[in-house]
TORVEX-717013 format. One record per residue (C-alpha): x negated, y negated, z negated; residue in one letter. Coordinates in pm, whole numbers, plus 50000, padded with zeros to 5 digits. Layout:
XYZa...
***
This chain:
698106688685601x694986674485360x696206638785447x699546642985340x698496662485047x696276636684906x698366607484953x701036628684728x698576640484503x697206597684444x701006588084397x701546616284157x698486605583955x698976570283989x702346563684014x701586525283947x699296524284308x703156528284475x705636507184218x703076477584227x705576448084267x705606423684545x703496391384426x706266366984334x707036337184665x704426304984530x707816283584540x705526251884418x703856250484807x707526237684915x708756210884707x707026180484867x707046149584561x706626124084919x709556131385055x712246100084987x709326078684859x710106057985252x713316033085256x716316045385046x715076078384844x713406053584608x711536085784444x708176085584319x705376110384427x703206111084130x702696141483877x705496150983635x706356184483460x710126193983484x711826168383251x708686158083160x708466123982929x705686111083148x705766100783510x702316090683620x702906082683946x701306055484148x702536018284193x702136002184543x702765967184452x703715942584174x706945923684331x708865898484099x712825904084003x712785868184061x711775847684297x712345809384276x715055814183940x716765839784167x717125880184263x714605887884443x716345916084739x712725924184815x711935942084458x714755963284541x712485986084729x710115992684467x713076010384207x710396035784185x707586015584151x706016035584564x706776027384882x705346045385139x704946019385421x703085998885228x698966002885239x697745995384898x697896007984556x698105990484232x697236012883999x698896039383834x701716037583557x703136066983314x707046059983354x709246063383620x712856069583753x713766087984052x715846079184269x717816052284126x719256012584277x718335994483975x715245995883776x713095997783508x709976008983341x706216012683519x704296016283178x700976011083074x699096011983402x695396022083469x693306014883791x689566023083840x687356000384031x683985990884132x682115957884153x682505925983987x685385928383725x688685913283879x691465915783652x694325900583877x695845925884042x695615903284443x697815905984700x698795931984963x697755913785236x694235907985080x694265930084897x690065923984760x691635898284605x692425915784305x691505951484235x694215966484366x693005987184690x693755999485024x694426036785067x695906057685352x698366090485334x695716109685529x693546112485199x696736114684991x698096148184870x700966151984616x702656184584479x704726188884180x702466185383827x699336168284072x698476140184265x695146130184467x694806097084687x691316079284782x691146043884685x688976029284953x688065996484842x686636013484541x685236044084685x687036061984436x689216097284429x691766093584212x693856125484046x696666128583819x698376154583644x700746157483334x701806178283063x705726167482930x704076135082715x700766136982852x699366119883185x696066128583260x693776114483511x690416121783665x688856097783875x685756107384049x683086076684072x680486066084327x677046055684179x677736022784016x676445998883734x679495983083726x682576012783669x685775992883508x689126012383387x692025984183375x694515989083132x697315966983287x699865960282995x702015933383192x702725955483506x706425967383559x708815978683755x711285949083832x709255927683636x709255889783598x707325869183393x709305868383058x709995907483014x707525914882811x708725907382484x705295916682298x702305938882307x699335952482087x696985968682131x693815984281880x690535998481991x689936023581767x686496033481864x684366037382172x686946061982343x690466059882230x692766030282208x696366028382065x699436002782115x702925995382221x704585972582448x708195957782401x709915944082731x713415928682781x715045945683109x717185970583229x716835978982893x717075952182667x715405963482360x713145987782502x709276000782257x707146025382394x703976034182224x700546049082363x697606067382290x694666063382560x691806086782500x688526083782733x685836115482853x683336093382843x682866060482568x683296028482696x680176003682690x682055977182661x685385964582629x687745932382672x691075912582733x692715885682836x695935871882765x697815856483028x700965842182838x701555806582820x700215790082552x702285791782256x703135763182006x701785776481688x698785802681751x697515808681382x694005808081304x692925840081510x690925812881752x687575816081509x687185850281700x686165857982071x688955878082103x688355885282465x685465903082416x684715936482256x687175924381987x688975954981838x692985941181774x694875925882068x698055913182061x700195891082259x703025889082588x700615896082857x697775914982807x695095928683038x692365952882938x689345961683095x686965991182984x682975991683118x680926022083203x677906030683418x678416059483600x676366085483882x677696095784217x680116120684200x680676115283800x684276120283655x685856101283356x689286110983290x691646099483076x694546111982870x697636086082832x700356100282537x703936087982515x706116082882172x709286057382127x708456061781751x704526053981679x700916050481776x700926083281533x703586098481717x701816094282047x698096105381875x700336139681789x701496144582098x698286139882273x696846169682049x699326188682050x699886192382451x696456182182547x693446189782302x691306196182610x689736180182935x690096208183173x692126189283431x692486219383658x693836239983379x696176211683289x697396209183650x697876248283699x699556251483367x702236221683524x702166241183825x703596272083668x706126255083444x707446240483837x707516276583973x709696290783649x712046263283716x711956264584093x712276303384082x715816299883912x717016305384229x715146321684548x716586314284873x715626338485194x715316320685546x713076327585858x712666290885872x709646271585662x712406236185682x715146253985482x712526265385199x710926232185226x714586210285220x716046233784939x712736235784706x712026196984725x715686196584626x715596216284309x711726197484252x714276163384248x716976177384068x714916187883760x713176156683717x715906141083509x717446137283228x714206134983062x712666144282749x713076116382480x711186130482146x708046135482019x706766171381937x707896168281634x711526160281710x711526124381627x712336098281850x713966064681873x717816061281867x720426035881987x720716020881695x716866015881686x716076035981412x714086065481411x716016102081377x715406134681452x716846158681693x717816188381506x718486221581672x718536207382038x716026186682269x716696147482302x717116131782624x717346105382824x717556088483117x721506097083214x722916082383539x725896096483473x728296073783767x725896094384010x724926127383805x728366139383630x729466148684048x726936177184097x724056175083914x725226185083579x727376210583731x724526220983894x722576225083532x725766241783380x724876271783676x720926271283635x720076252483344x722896257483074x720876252182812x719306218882929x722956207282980x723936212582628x721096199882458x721886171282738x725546168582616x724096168982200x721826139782328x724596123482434x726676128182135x723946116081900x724026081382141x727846080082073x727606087081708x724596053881706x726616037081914x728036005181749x730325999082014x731656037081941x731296047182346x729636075982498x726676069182726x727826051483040x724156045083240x721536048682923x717816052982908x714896042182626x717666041082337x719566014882586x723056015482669x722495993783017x726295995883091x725516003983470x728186012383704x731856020983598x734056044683420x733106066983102x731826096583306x729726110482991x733166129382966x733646148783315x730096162783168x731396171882859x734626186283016x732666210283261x730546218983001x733686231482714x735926242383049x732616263883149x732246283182839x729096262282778x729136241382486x727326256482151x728086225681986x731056214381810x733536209682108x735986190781931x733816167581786x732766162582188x736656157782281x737266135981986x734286113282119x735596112882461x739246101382360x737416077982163x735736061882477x738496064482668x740706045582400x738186011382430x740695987282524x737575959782544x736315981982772x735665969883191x739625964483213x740645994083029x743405973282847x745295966183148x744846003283279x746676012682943x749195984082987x749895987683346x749266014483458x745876000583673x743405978983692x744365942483835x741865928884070x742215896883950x741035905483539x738425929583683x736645933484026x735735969284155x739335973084005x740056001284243x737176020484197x737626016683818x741226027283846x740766059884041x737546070583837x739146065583478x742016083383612x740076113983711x738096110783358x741666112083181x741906141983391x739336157283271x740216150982872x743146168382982x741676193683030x738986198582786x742316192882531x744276224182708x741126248282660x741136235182292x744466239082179x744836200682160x748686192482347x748956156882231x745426150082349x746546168882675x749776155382692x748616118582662x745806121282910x747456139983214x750146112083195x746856090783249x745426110983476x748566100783732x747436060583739x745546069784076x749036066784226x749516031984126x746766020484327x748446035984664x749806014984899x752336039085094x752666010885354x749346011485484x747706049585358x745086032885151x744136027884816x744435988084765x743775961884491x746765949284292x747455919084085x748285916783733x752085907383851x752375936084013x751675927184397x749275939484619x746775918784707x747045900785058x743875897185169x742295928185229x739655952285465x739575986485453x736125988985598x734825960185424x732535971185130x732355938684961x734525919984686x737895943984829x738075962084518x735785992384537x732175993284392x729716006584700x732106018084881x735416009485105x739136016985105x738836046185381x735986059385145x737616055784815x740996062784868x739906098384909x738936101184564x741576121884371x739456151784372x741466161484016x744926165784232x743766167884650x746826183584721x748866154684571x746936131784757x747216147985060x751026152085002x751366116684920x749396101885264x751746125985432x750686162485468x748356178085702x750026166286015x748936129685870x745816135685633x743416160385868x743766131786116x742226104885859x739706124785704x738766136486098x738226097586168x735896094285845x733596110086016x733976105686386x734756064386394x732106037786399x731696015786127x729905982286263x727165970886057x728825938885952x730885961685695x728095971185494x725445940085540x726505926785205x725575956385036x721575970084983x722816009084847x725006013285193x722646014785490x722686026485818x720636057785732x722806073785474x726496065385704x727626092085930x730736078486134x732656057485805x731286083085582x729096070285356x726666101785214x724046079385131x726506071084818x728446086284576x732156080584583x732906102384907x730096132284831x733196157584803x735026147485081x734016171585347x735366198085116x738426181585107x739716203985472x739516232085179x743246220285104x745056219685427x745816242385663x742226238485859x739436247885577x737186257185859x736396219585916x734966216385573x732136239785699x731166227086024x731536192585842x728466208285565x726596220385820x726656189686035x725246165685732x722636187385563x719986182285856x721366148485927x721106134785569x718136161485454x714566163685589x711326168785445x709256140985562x709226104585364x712056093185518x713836121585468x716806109385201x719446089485358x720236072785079x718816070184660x718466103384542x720086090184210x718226108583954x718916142884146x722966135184221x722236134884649x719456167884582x722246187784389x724796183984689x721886193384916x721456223884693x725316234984610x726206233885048x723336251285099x724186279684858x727326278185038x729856261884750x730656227384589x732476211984314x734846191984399x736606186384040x733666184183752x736066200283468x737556227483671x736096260783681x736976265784034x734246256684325x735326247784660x733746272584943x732086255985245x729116273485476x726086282685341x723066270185527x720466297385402x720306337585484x721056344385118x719726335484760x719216343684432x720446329684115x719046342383796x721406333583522x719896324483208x722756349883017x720246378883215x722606380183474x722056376083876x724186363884121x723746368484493x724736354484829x724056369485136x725006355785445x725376377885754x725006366286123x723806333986026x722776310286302x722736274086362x725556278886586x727706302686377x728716277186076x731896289186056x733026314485794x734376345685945x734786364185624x733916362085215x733566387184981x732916387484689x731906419784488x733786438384822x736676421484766x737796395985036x738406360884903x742166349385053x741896316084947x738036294785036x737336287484632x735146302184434x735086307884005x732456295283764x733056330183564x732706350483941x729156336083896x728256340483559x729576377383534x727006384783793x727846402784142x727456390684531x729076367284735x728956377985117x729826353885368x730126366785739x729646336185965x730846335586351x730456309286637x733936301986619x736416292086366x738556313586169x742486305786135x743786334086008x
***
């Protein structure tokens, strides 16, 4: 009886010995940075805060845009600067995108090295040619907010970590007399020899240097400005230009500018930075960001990072990851799922990213400098790839983010001078990648979603706007004919079925604003997909400005047949405003389950895709292509005829096909989070299919239940019973005890808090 007694008597006196709380999950140990840095991910596995302004990350070679006055296919692989096959490393740079085709950025990058002072960066095959160095993934590590890698030629450890506009790096020296730090201002990602426009640089005294660099790119006007502080001062300093010589130089040739000389300036600049240092000795380095000023970038370096503890720096990144990555907690007895679903989310919150100083300032479109007032500025908006998941995925878990996203937006149209939206923007840049004006599907899900604490008809008015720009990629013969003719504008199929659903989703912002003529005038719109259906064959097809359908024509072929990365069996799926009329118009279930069936069960030989580098063999399953865009909600398509159960054991057949957490492990670009958001949605069980309806289509979830923590204080839980890798059917869902007759789901359901129960079973359900 004592036993008993005491144990009683403790819990009585210290109640807090029995209501300690379970240690929150360390969600940080599974989101693996690596994973997609091999082939098509094109991610980057350096150190980067969620959203963060810097990406120090490191670069793995230097390959040209151009080779011989042409495209170089090769650079292609380096979009984020890493590849993982490769067995050197360049150096280190501060931006970066993730996931993307195209490319851009690689800033101001640093390498340490040893030895005689080589400031050519050499050649991956010899690679002591140049003081780049060898390295192998067996003494690389890299977690969100930290990266470590040996650089063996040098006998140095490299580290890296990052505060939002702060890289920091610590690189731990053997005993040498001759210790260099290269600042590398020509190095980029697609680079060639003319994008640097100009750079300067000042020493301003034995330990902290200041600049800019303009380059000519992806972004055509594009300034970034630094502030590089050093541990340790520098002995001795120095430069050299490599730009061709120019015709008038000035009278700056009196000076030995290449040494110890305090002002640099010119196209192609290379610094170099001398110290002695003792085995085992650190320097480490802080690197600020600022589009507006050397000043801006000297206040952002105090404010984020007045110190030099790098561990404190790198834990402090560490826990902003697990705040984000603990938006939603998943349960599964199996480490993959945590490890697939947390690298996920790690991807997915990487961009948009921040694009202002602490202060608010930063540089517009119009290349003047403003201030963001009342919301963060950012950048870096992929929207032809983003506006599908990814932003609905921020309007669940990151509402906030999204708005200030949409304001950021806004503020681009209103310094726009062509009066559009963003279309594919980063830096202050309107690049004018990819097709149709999907800035407003964002928008739309945002005011249909009860998420938009900004002035929503403002938003709609600068939709219609963009949507009214006859100049506009073909939009004058949309208005005129209903379509896009293939022979004004290629991709002309693509552009006509992705405007439509856009004019859709004006519609609809218009209805939820009281605005009928908007409405009125954009549903009418909304119908052009039909125009581009060929009831003769079942396909979407090109069509002439007189009317005709074009003759020649493929529907597997993914080149010059009307459709931007992508083919007619792919594409003409994509009403996902209006399935049912599509599926009523290619002839009902007894005709449409059929085709969609074949999507994925039919071979598609690789002659079909060889003239394309975004479709490859590891992103195609059957003809459909996940390793792209356009067809991303078609398994959840079934949801709309009479066999919905196909739409699950279509889910759970492509999330370990297409998702793995090893470097290979994307089958296609992650495209700044778009391919990680579908990942996470089918896992949670849910999709959706429409961007600018409320309603999400149900498929099966792949996890034992989850978690979401609404930011309005509310939670929202799943819980999946029987689950099995055999039963990936859905037997039953409930939600709040109530059975769900019809397999779609409501954004409000979520954000009013309650559970969703799905009971899976081995077999399909057809009742």
């Amino acid at each position: 009886m004592k036993l008993p007694f005491l144990a009683a008597l403790l819990l009585t006196t210290f109640p807090t010995l029995a209501q300690t709380p379970k240690p929150a999950e360390n969600l940080v140990q599974y989101a693996h940075p690596i994973v997609g840095t091999q082939r098509m991910g094109h991610t980057f596995p350096g150190a980067t805060v969620p959203f963060g302004m810097v990406q120090l990350s490191p670069d793995t070679d230097t390959i040209s845009y151009e080779l011989n006055g042409k495209y170089n296919p090769k650079v292609y692989e380096y979009c984020a600067g890493y590849q993982y096959e490769d067995k050197t490393i360049v150096g280190f740079s501060h931006t970066h995108f993730s996931g993307t085709g195209h490319s851009d950025l690689g800033d101001f990058l640093i390498m340490p090295t040893t030895g005689p002072l080589q400031l050519n960066p050499g050649t991956a095959d010899k690679p002591q040619s140049g003081f780049r160095s060898a390295f192998s993934h067996k003494n690389e590590v890299a977690e969100p907010a930290y990266y470590r890698v040996k650089l063996d030629d040098h006998n140095i450890l490299a580290e890296l970590t990052a505060t939002n506009r702060v890289g920091m790096h610590q690189y731990t020296f053997p005993k040498a007399d001759e210790a260099h730090i290269i600042l590398d201002l020509t190095a980029g990602i697609y680079n060639y020899p003319d994008k640097n426009v100009w750079t300067f640089v000042r020493v301003e005294n034995d330990s902290l240097v200041t600049g800019y660099r303009q380059t000519h790119g992806w972004a055509r006007t594009r300034t970034e400005y630094f502030a590089l502080q050093f541990s340790k001062p520098f002995r001795q300093y120095g430069a050299r230009n490599y730009a061709k010589k120019q015709a008038y130089r000035g009278f700056w040739g009196r000076f030995d500018q290449a040494h110890n000389f305090p002002e640099q300036a010119g196209e192609q600049l290379r610094m170099y930075f001398d110290f002695k240092t003792e085995a085992g000795e650190k320097i480490k380095l802080k690197m600020a960001l600022s589009s507006v000023s050397t000043e801006g970038a000297l206040r952002n370096l105090r404010a984020e990072l007045p110190g030099w503890n790098f561990e404190q720096v790198k834990r402090q990144g560490q826990e902003q990851w697990q705040q984000e990555l603990s938006k939603v907690t998943i349960q599964s007895p199996k480490r993959v799922d945590k490890d697939n679903f947390y690298t996920a989310l790690y991807h997915a919150f990487l961009s948009p990213t921040t694009y202002q100083d602490v202060d608010g300032q930063y540089r517009g479109l119009d290349q003047n400098i403003h201030k963001a007032e009342g919301f963060t500025n950012y950048t870096t908006f992929s929207l032809w790839d983003t506006y599908r998941a990814l932003h609905p995925l921020f309007n669940v878990v990151q509402p906030k983010r999204n708005a200030d996203m949409i304001q950021s937006m806004l503020a681009h149209y209103q310094q726009s001078a062509e009066h559009m939206l963003p279309v594919w923007s980063h830096y202050a840049n309107e690049n004018w990648c990819m097709i149709g004006y999907h800035s407003v599907p964002v928008i739309a899900d945002a005011i249909i979603k009860g998420n938009a604490p900004f002035d929503a008809n403002k938003a709609l008015d600068a939709c219609v706007t963009t949507a009214r720009q006859q100049w506009y990629d073909g939009i004058g013969d949309y208005l005129r004919l209903g379509y896009v003719p293939e022979d004004k504008s290629g991709s002309s199929v693509s552009k006509t079925l992705e405007y439509a659903y856009d004019d859709w989703c004006i519609a609809q912002a218009a209805k939820k604003l009281g605005r009928p003529d908007i409405e009125q005038e954009f549903s009418k719109r909304a119908q052009n997909w039909q125009n581009v259906y060929d009831q003769r064959i079942g396909f979407m097809r090109p069509r002439l400005s007189d009317g005709s359908f074009r003759k020649e024509f493929d529907v597997l072929s993914t080149h010059n047949q009307g459709f931007i990365e992508g083919n007619a069996w792919n594409y003409s799926l994509y009403v996902p405003q209006d399935p049912s009329a599509l599926i009523a118009k290619m002839g009902g279930n007894v005709r449409f389950v059929p085709h969609l069936d074949s999507l994925f069960t039919m071979h598609l030989p690789d002659k079909f895709f060889a003239e394309t580098e975004d479709i490859t063999r590891d992103g195609i399953i059957g003809n459909y292509v996940h390793g792209n865009e356009p067809a991303h909600h078609a398994a959840y398509l079934y949801n709309w005829t009479n066999q919905p159960w196909k739409t699950q054991a279509r889910v759970r057949m492509i999330l370990p096909k297409m998702y793995r957490p090893t470097p290979d492990g994307l089958g296609g670009n992650d495209d700044c989070g778009q391919m990680s958001a579908w990942y996470i949605f089918s896992a949670l069980g849910f999709y959706p299919v429409a961007p600018g309806s409320p309603e999400y289509a149900l498929g099966s979830p792949a996890i034992h239940g989850a978690t979401l923590r609404l930011e309005n204080g509310k939670t929202f839980r799943i819980t999946v019973k029987n689950q099995s890798d055999k039963n990936v059917y859905v037997k039953e869902a409930r939600l709040n005890g109530q059975k769900l007759t019809r397999p779609f789901l409501n954004h409000q359901d979520i954000l009013n808090g309650g559970e969703l129960v799905f009971t899976m079973a081995g077999k399909p359900s057809e009742g």
